[in-house]
Each structure stands twice: as C-alpha cells, then as structure tokens.
PASEBA-1860 file (N, C-alpha, C; in nm, 3 decimals):
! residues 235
1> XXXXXXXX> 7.069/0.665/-4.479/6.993/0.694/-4.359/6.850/0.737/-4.393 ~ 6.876/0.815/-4.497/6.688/0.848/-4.551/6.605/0.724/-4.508 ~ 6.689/0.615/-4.641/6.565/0.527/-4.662/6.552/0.437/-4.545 ~ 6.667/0.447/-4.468/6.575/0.365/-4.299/6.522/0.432/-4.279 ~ 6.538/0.561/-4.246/6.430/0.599/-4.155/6.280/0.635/-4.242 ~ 6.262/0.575/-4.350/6.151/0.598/-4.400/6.086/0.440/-4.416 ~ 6.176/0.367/-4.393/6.156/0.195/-4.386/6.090/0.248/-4.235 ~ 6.145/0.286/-4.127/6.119/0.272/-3.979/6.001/0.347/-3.991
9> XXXXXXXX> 5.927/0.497/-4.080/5.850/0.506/-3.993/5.729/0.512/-4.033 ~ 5.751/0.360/-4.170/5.619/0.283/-4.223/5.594/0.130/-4.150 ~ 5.713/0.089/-4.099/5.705/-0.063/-4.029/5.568/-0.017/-3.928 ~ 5.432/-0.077/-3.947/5.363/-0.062/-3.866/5.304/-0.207/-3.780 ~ 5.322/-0.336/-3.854/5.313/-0.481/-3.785/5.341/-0.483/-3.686 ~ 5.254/-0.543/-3.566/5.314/-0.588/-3.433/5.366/-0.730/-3.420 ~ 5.480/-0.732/-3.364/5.545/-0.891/-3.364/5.510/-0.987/-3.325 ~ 5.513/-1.088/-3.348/5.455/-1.190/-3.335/5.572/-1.298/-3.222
17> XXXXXXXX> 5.492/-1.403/-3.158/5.650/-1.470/-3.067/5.703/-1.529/-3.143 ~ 5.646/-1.612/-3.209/5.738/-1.701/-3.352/5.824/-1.627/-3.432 ~ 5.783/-1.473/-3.481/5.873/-1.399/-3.547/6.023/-1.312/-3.422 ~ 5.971/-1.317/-3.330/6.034/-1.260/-3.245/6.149/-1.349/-3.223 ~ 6.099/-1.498/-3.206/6.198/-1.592/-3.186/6.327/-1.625/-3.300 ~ 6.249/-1.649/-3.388/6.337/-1.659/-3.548/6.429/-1.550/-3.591 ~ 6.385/-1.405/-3.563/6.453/-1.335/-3.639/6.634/-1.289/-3.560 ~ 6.726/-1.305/-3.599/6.851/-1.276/-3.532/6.862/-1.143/-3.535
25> XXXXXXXX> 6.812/-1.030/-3.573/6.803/-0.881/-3.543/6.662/-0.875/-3.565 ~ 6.585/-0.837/-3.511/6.433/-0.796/-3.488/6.389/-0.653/-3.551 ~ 6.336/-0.666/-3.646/6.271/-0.587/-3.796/6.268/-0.446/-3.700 ~ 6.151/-0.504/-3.559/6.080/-0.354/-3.451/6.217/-0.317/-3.379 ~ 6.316/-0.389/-3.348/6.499/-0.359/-3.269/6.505/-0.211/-3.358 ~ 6.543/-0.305/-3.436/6.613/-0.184/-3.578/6.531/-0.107/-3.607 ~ 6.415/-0.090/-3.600/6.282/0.073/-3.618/6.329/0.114/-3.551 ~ 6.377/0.064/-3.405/6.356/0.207/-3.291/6.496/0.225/-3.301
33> XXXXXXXX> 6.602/0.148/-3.328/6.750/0.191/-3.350/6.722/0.316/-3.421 ~ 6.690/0.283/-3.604/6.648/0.423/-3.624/6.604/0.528/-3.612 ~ 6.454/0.500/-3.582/6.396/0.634/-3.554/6.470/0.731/-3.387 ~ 6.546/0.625/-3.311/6.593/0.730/-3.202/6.699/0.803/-3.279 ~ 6.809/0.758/-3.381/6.880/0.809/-3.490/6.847/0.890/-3.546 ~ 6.718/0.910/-3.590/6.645/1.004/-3.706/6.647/1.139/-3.579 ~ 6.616/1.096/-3.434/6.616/1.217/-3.342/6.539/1.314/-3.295 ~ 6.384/1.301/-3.423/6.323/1.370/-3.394/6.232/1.402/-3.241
41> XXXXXXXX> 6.165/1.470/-3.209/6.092/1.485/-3.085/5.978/1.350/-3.179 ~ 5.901/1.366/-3.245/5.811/1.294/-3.271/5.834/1.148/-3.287 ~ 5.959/1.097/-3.348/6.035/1.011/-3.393/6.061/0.937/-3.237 ~ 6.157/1.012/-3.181/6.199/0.975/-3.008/6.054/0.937/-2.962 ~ 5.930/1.007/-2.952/5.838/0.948/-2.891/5.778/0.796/-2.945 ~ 5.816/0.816/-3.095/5.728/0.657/-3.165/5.791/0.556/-3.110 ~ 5.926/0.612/-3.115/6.040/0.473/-3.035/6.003/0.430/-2.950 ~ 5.992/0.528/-2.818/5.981/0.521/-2.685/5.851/0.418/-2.714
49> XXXXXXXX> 5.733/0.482/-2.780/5.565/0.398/-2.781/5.637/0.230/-2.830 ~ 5.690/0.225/-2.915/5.724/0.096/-2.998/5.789/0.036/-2.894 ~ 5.879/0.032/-2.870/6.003/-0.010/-2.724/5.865/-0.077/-2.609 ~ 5.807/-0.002/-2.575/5.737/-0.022/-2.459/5.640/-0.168/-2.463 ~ 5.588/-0.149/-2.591/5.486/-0.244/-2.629/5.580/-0.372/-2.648 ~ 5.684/-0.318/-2.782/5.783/-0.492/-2.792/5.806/-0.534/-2.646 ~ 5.881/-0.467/-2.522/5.929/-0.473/-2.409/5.837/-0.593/-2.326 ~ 5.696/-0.527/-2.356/5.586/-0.604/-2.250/5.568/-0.774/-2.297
57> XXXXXXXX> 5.548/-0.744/-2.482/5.547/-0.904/-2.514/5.693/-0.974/-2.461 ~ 5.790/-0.945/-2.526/5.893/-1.010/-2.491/5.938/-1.079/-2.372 ~ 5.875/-0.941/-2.243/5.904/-0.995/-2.092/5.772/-1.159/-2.105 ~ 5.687/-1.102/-2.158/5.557/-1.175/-2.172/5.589/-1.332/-2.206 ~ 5.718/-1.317/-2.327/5.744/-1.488/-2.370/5.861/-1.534/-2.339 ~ 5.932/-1.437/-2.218/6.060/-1.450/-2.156/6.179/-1.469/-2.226 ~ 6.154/-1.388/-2.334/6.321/-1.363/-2.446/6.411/-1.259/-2.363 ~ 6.502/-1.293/-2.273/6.585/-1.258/-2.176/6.667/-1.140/-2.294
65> XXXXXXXX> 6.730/-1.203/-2.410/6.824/-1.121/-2.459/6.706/-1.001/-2.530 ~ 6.638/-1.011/-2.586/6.531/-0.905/-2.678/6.497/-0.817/-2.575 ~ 6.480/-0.851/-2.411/6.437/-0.751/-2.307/6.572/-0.699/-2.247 ~ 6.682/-0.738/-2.275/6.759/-0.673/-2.257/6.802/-0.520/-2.370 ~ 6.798/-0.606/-2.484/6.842/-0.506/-2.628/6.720/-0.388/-2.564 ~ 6.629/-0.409/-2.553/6.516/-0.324/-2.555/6.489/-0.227/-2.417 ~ 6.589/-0.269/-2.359/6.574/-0.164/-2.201/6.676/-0.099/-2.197 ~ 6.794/-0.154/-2.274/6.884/-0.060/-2.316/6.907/0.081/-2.426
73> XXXXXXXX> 6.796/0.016/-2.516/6.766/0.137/-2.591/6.620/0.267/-2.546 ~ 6.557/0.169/-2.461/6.518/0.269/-2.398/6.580/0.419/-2.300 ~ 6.664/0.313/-2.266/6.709/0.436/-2.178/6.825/0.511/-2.241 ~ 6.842/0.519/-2.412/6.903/0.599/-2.514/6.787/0.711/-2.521 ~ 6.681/0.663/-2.564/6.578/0.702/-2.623/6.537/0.846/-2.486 ~ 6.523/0.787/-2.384/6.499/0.876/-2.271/6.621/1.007/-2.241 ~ 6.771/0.955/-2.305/6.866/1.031/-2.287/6.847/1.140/-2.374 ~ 6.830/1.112/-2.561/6.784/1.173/-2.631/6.673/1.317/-2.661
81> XXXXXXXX> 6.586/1.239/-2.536/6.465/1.325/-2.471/6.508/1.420/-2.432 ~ 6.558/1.437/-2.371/6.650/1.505/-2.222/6.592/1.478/-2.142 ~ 6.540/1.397/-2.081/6.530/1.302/-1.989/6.653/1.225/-1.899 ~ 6.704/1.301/-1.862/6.864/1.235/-1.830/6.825/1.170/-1.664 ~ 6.724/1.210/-1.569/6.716/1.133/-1.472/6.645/1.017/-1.488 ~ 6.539/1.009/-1.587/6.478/0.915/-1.608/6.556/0.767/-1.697 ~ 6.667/0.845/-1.767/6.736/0.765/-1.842/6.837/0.702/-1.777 ~ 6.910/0.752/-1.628/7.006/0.709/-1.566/6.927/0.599/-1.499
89> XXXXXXXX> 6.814/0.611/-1.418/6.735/0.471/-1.386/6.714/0.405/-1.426 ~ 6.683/0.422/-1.599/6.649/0.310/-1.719/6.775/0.235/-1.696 ~ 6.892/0.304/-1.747/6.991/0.250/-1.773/7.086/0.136/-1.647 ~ 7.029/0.204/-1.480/7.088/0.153/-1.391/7.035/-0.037/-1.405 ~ 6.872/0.010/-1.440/6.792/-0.130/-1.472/6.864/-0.233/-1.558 ~ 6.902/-0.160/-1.708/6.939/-0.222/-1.788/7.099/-0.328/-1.709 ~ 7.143/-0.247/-1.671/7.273/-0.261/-1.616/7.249/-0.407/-1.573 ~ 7.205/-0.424/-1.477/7.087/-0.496/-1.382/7.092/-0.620/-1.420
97> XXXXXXXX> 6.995/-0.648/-1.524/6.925/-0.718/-1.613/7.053/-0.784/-1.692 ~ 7.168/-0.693/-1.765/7.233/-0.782/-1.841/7.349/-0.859/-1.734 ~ 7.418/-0.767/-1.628/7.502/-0.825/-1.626/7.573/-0.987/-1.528 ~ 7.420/-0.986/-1.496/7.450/-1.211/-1.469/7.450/-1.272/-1.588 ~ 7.439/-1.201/-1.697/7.443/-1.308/-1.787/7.576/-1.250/-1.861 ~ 7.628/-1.154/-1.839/7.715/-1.111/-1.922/7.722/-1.010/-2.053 ~ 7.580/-0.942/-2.071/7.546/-0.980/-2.215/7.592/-0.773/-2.250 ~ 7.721/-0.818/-2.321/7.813/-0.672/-2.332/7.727/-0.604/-2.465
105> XXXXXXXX> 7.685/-0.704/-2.588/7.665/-0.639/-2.679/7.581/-0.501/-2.732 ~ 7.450/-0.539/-2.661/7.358/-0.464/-2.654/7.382/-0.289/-2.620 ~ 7.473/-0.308/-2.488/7.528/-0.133/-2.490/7.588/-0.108/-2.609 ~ 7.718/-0.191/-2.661/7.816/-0.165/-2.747/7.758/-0.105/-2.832 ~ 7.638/-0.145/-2.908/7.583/-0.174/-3.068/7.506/0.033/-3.040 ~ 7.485/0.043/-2.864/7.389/0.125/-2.894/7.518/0.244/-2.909 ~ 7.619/0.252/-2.942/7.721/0.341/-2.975/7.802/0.463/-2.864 ~ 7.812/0.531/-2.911/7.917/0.691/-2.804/7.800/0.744/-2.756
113> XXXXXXXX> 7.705/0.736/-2.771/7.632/0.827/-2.643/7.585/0.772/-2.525 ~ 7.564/0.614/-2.613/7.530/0.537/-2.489/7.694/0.482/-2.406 ~ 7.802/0.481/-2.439/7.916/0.475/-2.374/7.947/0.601/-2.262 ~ 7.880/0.752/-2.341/7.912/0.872/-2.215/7.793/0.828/-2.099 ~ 7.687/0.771/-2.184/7.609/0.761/-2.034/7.694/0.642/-1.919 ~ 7.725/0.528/-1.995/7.762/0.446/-1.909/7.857/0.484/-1.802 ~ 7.933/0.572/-1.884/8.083/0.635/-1.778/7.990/0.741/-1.672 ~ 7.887/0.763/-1.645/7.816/0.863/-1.580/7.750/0.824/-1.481
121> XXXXXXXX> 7.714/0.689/-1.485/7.647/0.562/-1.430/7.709/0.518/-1.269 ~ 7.662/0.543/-1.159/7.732/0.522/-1.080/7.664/0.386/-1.037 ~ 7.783/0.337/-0.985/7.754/0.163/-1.008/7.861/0.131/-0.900 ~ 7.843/-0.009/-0.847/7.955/-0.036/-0.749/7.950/-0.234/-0.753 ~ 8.063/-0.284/-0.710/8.103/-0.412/-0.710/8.046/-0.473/-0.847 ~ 7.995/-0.599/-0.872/8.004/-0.655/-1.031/7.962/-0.598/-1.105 ~ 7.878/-0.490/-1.101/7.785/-0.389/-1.159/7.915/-0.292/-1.230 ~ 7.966/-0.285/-1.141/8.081/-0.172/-1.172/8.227/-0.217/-1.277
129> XXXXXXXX> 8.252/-0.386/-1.240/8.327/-0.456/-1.326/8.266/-0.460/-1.485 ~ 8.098/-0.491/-1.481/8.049/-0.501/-1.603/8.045/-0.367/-1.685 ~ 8.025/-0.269/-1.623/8.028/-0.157/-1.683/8.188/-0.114/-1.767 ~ 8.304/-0.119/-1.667/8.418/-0.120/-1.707/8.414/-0.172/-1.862 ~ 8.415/-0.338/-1.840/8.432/-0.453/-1.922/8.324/-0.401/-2.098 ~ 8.248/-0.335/-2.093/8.139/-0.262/-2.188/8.199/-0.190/-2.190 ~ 8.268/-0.063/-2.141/8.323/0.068/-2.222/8.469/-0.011/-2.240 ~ 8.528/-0.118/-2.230/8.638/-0.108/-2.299/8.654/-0.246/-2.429
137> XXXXXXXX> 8.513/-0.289/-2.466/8.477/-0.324/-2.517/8.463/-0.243/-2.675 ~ 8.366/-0.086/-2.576/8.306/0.030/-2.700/8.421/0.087/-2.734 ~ 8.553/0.092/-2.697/8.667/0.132/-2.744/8.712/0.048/-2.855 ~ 8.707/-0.055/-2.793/8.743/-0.173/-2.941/8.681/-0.164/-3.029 ~ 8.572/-0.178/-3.067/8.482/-0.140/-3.151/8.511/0.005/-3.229 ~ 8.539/0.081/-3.177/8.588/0.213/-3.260/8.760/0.217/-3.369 ~ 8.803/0.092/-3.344/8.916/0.106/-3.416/8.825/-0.019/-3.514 ~ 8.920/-0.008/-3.657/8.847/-0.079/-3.763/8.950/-0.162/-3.783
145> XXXXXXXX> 8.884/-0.313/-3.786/8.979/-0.398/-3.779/8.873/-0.482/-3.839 ~ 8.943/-0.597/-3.880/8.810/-0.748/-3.996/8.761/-0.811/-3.898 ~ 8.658/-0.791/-3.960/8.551/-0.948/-3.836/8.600/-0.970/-3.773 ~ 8.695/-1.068/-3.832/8.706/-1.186/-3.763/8.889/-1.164/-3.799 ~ 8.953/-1.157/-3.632/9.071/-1.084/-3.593/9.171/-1.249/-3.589 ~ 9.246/-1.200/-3.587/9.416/-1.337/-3.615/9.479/-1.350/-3.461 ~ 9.438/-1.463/-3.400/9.437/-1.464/-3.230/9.618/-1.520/-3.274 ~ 9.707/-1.485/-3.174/9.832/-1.520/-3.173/9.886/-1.591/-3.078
153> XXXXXXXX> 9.917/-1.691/-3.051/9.976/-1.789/-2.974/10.028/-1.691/-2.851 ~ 9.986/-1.769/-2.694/10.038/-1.703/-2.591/10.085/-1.806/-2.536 ~ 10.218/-1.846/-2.466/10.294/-1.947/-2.385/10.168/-2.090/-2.407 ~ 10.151/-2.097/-2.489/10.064/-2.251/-2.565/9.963/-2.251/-2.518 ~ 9.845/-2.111/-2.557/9.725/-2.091/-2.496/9.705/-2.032/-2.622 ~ 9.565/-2.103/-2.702/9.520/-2.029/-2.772/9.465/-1.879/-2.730 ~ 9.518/-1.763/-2.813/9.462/-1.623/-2.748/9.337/-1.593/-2.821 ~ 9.284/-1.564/-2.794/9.122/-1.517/-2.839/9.125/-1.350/-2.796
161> XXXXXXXX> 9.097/-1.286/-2.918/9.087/-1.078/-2.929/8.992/-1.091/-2.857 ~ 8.993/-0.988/-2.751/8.886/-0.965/-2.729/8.743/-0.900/-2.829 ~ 8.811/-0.875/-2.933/8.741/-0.762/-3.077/8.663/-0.970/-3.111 ~ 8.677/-1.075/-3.108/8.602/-1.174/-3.118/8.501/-1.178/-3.022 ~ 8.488/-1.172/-2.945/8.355/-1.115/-2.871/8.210/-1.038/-2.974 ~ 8.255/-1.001/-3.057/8.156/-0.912/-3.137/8.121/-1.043/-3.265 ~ 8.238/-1.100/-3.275/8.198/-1.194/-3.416/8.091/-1.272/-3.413 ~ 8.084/-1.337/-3.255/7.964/-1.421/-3.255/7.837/-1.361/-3.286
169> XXXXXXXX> 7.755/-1.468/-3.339/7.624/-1.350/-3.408/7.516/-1.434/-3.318 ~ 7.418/-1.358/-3.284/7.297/-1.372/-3.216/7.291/-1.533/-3.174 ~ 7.287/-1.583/-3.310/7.241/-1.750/-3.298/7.369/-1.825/-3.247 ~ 7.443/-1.795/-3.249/7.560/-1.846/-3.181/7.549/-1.824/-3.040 ~ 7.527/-1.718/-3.022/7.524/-1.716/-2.873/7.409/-1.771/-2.814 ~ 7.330/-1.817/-2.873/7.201/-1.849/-2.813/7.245/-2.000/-2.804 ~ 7.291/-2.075/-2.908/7.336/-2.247/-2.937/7.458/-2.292/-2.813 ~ 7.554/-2.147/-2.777/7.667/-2.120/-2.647/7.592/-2.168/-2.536
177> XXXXXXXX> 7.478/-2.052/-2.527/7.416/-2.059/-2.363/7.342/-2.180/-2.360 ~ 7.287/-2.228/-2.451/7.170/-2.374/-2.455/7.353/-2.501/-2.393 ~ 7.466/-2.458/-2.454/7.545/-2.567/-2.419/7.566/-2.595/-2.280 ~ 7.566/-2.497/-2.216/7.562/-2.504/-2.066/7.452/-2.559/-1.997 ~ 7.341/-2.615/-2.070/7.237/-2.719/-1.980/7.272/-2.841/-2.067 ~ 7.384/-2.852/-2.156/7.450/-3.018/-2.136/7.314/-3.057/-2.286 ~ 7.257/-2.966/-2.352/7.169/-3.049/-2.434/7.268/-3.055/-2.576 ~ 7.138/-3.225/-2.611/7.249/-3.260/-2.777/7.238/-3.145/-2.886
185> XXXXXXXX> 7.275/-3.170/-3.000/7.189/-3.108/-3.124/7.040/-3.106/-3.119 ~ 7.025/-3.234/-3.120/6.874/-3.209/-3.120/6.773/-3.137/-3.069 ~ 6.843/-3.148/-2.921/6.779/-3.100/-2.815/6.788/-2.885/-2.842 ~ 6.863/-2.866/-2.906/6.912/-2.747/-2.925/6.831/-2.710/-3.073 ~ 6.848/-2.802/-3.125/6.755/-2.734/-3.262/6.659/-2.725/-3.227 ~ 6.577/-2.790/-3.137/6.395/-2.804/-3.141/6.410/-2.678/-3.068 ~ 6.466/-2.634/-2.975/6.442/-2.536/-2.914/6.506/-2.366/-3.013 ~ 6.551/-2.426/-3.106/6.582/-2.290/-3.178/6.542/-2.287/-3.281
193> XXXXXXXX> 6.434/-2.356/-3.306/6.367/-2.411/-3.418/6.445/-2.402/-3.573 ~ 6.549/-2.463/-3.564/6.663/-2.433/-3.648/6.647/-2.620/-3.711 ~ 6.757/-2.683/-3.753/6.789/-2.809/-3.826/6.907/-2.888/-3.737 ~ 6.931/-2.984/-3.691/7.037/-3.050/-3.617/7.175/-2.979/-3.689 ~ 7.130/-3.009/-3.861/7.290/-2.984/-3.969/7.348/-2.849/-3.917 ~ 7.210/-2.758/-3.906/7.271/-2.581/-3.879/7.349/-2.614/-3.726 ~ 7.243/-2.645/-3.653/7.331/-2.644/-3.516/7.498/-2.715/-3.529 ~ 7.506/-2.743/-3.601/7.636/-2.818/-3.607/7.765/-2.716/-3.668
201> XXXXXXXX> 7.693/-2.623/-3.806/7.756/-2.525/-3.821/7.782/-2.476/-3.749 ~ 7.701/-2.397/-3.652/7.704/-2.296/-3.540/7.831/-2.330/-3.464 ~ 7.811/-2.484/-3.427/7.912/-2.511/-3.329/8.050/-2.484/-3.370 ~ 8.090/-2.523/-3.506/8.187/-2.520/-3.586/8.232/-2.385/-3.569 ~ 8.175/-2.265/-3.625/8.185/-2.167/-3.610/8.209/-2.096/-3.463 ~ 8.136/-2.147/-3.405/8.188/-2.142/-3.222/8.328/-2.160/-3.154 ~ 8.353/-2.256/-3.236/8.484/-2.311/-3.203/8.628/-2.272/-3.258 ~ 8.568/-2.240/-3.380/8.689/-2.159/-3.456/8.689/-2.050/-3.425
209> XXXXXXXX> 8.574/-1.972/-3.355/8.578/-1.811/-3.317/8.668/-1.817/-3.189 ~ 8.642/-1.941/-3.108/8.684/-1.898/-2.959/8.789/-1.996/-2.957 ~ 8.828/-2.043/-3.039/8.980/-2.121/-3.021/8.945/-2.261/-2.929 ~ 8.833/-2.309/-2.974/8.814/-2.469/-2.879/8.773/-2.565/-3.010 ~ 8.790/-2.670/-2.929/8.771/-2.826/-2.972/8.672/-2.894/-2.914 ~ 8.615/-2.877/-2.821/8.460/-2.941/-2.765/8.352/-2.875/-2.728 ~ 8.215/-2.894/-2.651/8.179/-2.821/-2.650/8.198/-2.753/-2.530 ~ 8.278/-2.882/-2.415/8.315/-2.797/-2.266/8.425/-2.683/-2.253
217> XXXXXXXX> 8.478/-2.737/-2.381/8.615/-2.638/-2.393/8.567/-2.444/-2.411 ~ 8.430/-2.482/-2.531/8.398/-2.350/-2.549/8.338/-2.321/-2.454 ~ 8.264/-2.388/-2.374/8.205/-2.300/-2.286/8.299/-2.261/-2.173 ~ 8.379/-2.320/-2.129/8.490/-2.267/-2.057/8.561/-2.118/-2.102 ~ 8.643/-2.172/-2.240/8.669/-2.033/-2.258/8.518/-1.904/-2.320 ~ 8.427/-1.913/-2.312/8.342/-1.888/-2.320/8.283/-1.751/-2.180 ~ 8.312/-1.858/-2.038/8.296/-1.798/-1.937/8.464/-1.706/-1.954 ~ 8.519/-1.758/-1.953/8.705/-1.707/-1.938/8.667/-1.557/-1.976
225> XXXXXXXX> 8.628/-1.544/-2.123/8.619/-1.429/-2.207/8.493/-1.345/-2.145 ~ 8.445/-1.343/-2.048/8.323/-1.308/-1.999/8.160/-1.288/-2.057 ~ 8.180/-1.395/-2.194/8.046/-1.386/-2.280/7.952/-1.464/-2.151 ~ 7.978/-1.605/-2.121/7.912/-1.694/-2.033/7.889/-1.657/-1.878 ~ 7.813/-1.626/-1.778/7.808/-1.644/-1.638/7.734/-1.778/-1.620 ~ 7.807/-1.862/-1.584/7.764/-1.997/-1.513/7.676/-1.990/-1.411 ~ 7.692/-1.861/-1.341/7.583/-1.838/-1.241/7.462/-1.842/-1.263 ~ 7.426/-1.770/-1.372/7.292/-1.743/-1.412/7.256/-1.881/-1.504
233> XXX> 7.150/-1.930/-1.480/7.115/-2.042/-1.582/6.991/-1.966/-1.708 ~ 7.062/-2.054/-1.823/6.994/-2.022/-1.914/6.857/-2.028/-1.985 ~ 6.810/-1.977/-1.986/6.690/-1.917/-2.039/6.601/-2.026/-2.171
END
C-alpha cells in the first residue's frame, strides 16, 4: 500500500482520449482508488480535484463506462469526507447513470463502504432491483473462490455463477456491448482499436465465460445474467 500510494501521489499527467480509450484500468481510475484509500483529508481532496477533471473529459469523449467508474468513486470520496448528504446524491446519480446499462462492476470493485452506502440509498422500482442485484453481487465477491468458477449442468441449461460476472474483463465487455449493434470483427476492432485476431480471442473467451456458442447466444445469455440491457443502445 505504501508504494501505491506514493505511485498515486506522483502520477501528475493529464489523460489523454487515445490513452483513456486503450487503457482497460485507467493509470488516473487507480490514483484516485488509492489516494481515497490512503484517506487522508489532503489525499481525499486530490481525488475529489483528479475525479472531477478525468469526469469532465470523459463526459467530453462520451466513455459511458469511465463516467460511470468515476461518479461512483466520487461519491466514495464525498462519503470519506463526511460529506454523507452530498455523497447520497452523488451516489443516487451514479445509480442513475449505470443502471440501463447494467453496469454492476464499478460499485462492486469500490468495496464494503461503498456496499453500506448502497444499502442506505433509498431507491424505488428498477433503481431499486439494480441496487439489490450490486449488493448481492458485493457478497459474492467477499467469499474467495478462482476466477473463473465450474458452472454445473441445470435440467440441460448451461449454468453460468453468478461469481462469472466479475471474470469478464473490461475489453470483453466492451467487444459484448459492440455485439448488440450486429457489427463484424472488423467493424469491432476499428472501433476498439484492437486487431480482428484479438477480437476473436475476446469472443472465444466470451463464450467460454458465459456458456455460449454464437454471438446471439452470448448476448442473450448476456442480457439473462443482467450484464446486457437491450434497452439502452450502445455507446
């Protein structure tokens, strides 16, 4: 923990959209993960300053998931403060923001304090399902189990853990949601500025995580498992 938080509170570069886009955990994410960790009053404020600025570019180049990660840790950062009214509005926002798209991880990752806030959170109809669906998510996450969990045959339905929900990594989920506007490889690499070959891994890996064989199949069970909302179109 030292040496992050002494990595976090020399990172002084501002991000760039190309770097913002490429990186699958974001160098400035993980500063302010830490330094709200490190806890200090001075520390909590650099976050809060750092958060605000990434927040504005991001809304700026419309990275839906990076403005999500980042409004969620804001309103840690505000809890931390003692800021607890200001942080219950952050957080009602955040709420907001992720849950047409589904996107559970971002609370999970931010750990038990951000789970007591969520249970504190008064929320009602899908708002209130998504919240559920996130704290019993952050429960799973607290028992220690491998990556990548041994799904067991249900009446001839592949079962998928819900603890697989966490396996998919950033770029996977990004290659998931691009499948739902029907584009090829190609069409998916240029936009993830990745290689046709990788996108193909990804898929592979997609498929063995979520127990499918095409790409309609994953996105089906995809929505099933509540990673996907079909409602919301992708970004």
């Amino acid at each position: 923990m030292a040496q992050a938080i002494d990595w976090a509170r020399t990172l002084s570069r501002d991000a760039k959209m190309s770097e913002v886009w490429f990186w699958l955990e974001l160098p400035w994410i993980t500063q302010a993960r830490v330094l709200i960790a490190a806890g200090s009053n001075a520390d909590l404020q650099d976050a809060a300053v750092r958060l605000a600025s990434l927040r504005e570019r991001c809304e700026t180049w419309h990275f839906r998931g990076q403005t999500i990660e980042i409004s969620v840790l804001q309103s840690l950062c505000l809890e931390k403060q003692g800021r607890a009214d200001e942080a219950a509005s952050a957080l009602a926002e955040s709420v907001a923001l992720a849950q047409a798209g589904g996107w559970v991880r971002p609370f999970v990752e931010a750990g038990p304090v951000m789970a007591d806030m969520l249970r504190r959170l008064s929320t009602g109809g899908d708002e209130a399902k998504f919240v559920e669906r996130v704290l019993t998510m952050a429960e799973v996450g607290r028992v220690d189990v491998p990556e990548q969990s041994t799904a067991a045959p249900n009446a001839g339905v592949v079962a998928v853990d819900s603890r697989e929900l966490d396996a998919l990594t950033r770029r996977e989920l990004q290659v998931l949601e691009l499948l739902t506007a029907r584009f090829q490889n190609k069409e998916i690499a240029e936009r993830l500025f990745i290689s046709s070959h990788t996108v193909n891994d990804h898929l592979k890996q997609i498929y063995e995580k979520l127990g499918a064989h095409s790409r309609r199949e994953a996105v089906d069970r995809a929505v099933e498992l509540g990673i996907l909302n079909l409602t919301s179109s992708p970004s």
